[in-house]
Structures are given as structure tokens and as C-alpha cells.
C-alpha positions as CSV (number, residue, x, y, z in Angstrom):
1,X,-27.4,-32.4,4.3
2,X,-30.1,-35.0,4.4
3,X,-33.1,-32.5,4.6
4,X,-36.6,-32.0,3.9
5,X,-37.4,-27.9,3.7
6,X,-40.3,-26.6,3.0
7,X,-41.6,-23.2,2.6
8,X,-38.1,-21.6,3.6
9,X,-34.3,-22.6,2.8
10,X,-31.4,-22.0,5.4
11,X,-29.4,-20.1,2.6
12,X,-31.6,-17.2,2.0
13,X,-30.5,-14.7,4.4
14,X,-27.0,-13.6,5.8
15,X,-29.5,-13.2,8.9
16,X,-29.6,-15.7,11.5
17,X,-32.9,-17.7,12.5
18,X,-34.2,-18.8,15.3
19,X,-36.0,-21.7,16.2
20,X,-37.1,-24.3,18.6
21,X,-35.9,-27.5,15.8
22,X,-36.9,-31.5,16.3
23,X,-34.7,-33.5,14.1
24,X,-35.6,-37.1,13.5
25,X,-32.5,-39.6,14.0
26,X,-34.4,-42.9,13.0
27,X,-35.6,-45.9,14.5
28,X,-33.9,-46.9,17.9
29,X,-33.0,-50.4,16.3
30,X,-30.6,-48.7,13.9
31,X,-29.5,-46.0,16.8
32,X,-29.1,-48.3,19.2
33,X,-26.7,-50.4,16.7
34,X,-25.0,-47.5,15.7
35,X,-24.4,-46.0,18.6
36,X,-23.6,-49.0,20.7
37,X,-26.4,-48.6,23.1
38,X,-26.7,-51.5,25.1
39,X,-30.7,-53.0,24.6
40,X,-29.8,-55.4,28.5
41,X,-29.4,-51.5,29.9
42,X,-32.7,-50.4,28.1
43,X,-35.4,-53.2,27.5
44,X,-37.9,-50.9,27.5
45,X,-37.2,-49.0,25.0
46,X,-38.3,-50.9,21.3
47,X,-36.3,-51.1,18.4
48,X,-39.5,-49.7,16.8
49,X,-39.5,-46.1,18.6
50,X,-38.5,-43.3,16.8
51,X,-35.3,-41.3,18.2
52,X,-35.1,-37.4,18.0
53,X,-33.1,-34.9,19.1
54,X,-34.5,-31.2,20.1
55,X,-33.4,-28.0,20.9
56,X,-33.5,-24.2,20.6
57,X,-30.7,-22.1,18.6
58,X,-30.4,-18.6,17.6
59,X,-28.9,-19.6,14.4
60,X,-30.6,-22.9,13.3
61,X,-28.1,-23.5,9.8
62,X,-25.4,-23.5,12.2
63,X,-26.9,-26.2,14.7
64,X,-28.0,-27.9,11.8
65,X,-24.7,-28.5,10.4
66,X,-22.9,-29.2,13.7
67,X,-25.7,-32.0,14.0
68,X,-25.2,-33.3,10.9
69,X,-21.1,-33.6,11.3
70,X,-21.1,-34.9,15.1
71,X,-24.3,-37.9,13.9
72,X,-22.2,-38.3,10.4
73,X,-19.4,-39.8,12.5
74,X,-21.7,-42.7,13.8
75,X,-23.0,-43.5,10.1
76,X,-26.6,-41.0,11.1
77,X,-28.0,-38.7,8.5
78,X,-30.4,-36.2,10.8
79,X,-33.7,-35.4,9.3
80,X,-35.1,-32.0,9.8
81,X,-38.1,-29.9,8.3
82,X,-38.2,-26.2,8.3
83,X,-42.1,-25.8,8.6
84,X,-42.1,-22.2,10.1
85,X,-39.5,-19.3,10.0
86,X,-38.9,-16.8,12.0
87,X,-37.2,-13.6,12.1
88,X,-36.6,-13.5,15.8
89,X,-37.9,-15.0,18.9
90,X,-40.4,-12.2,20.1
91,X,-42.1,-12.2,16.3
92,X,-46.0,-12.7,16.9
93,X,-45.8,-15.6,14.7
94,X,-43.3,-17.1,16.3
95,X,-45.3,-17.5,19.6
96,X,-48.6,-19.0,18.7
């Protein structure tokens, strides 16, 4: 998996973990080419923005690896940095 972790690692529980992720897909330029989307239908989006993906999952190693197989098949390694851990969604520290 083409990941940056910090702080935490996705194998150190049997627990899941929740979390609101961002992963980071690349430059639209390379997205765009490798996903075959048309820049006529989109001329206002630059080759220079920076694609992500977001979402919220009760078990984050499990999105991450379905991300990282359904992006794989287009030739896209998702980027993703674990900066906060919870241990579930009503945890104080998970709302501030």
C-alpha cells in the first residue's frame, strides 16, 4: 500500500477504526490521463489541481484497501495519512 502513517498503523488492533479519511489521488493531469476524462468536457478544471477522494468508514484498513485495489486498476497508487486515531466515533477526541 502506497502510504504515509504516522503516529498509528492500521495493523495494530483486531479492532476496527473509524474515521472521516482524505486520500490524495494526484494531479488531475495524470487522473485525467488515466482515467480518460475528457479536458473539452472539463476546461476548467487544471491539470495542476490536486484530486482527492473522501469519505467516512467504520473500518478505515478495509476502505483503504478496497481504494487501493479499485485506483490500482487505472495505474493510481492512493496516498493517505493516518494523523489521528480513534477508537470510535463518539470519543471526545474524535470530535474536536
Amino acid at each position: 500500500m502506497s502510504t504515509i502513517i504516522k503516529g498509528t498503523s492500521l495493523n495494530t488492533s483486531t479492532n476496527t477504526m473509524p474515521v472521516i479519511y482524505l486520500f490524495y489521488l494526484g494531479d488531475m493531469g495524470e487522473v485525467r490521463k488515466k482515467l480518460g476524462i475528457s479536458e473539452e468536457k472539463y476546461p476548467h478544471i487544471k491539470d495542476s489541481y490536486h484530486v482527492f477522494k473522501y469519505g467516512l468508514s467504520e473500518n478505515f484498513k478495509k476502505r483503504a484497501e478496497k481504494h487501493e485495489a479499485t485506483f490500482k486498476k487505472y495505474g493510481i497508487e492512493p496516498l493517505f495519512e493516518v494523523s489521528h486515531a480513534c477508537r470510535s466515533f463518539s470519543s471526545s477526541k474524535c470530535r474536536k
